[in-house]
C-alpha positions as CSV (number, residue, x, y, z in Angstrom):
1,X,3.1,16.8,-3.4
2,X,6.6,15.5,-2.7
3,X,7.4,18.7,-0.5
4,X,4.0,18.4,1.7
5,X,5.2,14.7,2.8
6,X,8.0,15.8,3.6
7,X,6.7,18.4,5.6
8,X,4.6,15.7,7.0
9,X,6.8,14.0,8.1
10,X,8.6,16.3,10.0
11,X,5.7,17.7,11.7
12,X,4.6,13.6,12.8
13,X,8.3,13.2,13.9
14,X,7.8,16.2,16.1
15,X,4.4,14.9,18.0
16,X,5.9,11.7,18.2
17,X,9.2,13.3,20.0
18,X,6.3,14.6,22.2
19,X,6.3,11.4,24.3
20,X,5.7,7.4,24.7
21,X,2.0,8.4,25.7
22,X,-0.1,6.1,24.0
23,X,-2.6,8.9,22.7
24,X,0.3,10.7,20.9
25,X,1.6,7.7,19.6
26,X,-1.6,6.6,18.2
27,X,-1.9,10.0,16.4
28,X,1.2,10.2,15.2
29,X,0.6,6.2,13.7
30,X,-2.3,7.0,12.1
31,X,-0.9,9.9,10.1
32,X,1.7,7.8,9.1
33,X,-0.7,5.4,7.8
34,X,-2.6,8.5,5.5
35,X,0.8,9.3,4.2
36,X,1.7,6.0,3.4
37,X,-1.4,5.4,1.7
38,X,-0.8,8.8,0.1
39,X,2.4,7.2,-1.4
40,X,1.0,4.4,-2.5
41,X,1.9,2.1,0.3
42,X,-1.2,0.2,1.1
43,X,1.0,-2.5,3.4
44,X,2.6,0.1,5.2
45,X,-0.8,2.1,6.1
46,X,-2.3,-0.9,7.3
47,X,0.6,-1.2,9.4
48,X,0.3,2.1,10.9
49,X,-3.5,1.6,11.0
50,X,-2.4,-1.8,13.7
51,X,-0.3,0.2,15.2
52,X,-2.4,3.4,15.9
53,X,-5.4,0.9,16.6
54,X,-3.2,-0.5,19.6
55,X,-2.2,2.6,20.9
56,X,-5.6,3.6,21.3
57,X,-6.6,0.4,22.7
58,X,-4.0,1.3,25.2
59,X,-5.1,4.9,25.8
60,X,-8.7,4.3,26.2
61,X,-10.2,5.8,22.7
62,X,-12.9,4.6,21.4
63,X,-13.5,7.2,19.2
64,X,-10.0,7.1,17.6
65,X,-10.4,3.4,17.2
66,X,-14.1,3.8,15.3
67,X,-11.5,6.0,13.3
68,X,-9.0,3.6,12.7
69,X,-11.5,0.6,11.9
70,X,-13.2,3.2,9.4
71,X,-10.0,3.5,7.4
72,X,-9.2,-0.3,7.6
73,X,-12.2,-1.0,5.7
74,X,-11.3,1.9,2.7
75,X,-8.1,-0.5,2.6
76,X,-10.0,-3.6,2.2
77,X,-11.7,-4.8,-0.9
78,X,-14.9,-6.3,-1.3
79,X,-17.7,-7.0,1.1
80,X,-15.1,-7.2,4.4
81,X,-14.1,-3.7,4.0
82,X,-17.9,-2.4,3.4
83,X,-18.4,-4.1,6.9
84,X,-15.5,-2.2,8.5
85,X,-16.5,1.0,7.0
86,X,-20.3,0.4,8.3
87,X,-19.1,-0.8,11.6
88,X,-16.9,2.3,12.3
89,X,-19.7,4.6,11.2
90,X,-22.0,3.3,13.4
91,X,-19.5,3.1,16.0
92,X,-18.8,6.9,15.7
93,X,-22.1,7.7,15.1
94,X,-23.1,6.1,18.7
95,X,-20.2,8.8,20.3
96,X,-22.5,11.3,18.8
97,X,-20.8,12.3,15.5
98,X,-23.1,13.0,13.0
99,X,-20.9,12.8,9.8
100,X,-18.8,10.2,10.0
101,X,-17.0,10.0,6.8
102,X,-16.7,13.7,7.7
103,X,-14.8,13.5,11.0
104,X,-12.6,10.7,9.4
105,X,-11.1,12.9,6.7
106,X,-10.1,15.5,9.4
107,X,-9.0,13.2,12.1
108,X,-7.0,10.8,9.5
109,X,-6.3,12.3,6.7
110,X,-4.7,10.7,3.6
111,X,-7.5,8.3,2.6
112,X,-10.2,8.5,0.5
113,X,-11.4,10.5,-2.9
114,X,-8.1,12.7,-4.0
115,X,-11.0,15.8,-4.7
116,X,-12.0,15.5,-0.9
117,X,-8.6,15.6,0.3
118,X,-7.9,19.0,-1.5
119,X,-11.1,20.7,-0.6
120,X,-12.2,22.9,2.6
121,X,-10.5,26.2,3.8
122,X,-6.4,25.0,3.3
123,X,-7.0,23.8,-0.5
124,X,-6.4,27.8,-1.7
């Protein structure tokens, strides 16, 4: 586990080396946030989830930001985090994806059900 953060981590250092572009910034922010929350660092993923939210803001992304307001409610207890998770559904499911939950795991990965994170075509 240890050695695939690290790897991680070099790979978002590299994308983020890519440029100040607010896409890539935003993509790189909200892989840190799945590999903080990975680590156990619900603070510092809701950090990155802020930060990745802004950059998309900024870059004109509505789709990412669905993304982003998806994963904010998986960090937040209670009924306020059942409202973000609806709201970014429906949000993505208005840009035509079917599956949200779906496209969440593989555009921000990190959160959710350890099982789902190991499963699909990599988990070998």
């Amino acid at each position: 586990h240890q050695g695939c953060c690290e790897q991680a981590e070099r790979a978002i250092g590299a994308l983020e080396a890519l440029g100040e572009a607010p896409a890539i910034q935003g993509e790189a922010a909200l892989l840190r946030a799945g590999l903080a929350h990975l680590r156990g660092g619900r603070d510092a993923a809701r950090a990155h989830l802020d930060d990745a939210d802004r950059h998309f803001l900024a870059a004109g992304m509505s789709t990412a930001q669905a993304v982003v307001m998806l994963r904010c409610g998986d960090l937040t207890q209670g009924a306020a985090g059942q409202v973000l998770r609806a709201r970014g559904r429906q949000r993505l499911r208005s840009e035509g994806i079917s599956e949200p939950d779906e496209w969440a795991a593989a555009f921000a990965p990190g959160f959710g059900e350890p099982a789902r994170l190991i499963r699909g075509p990599l988990a070998a």
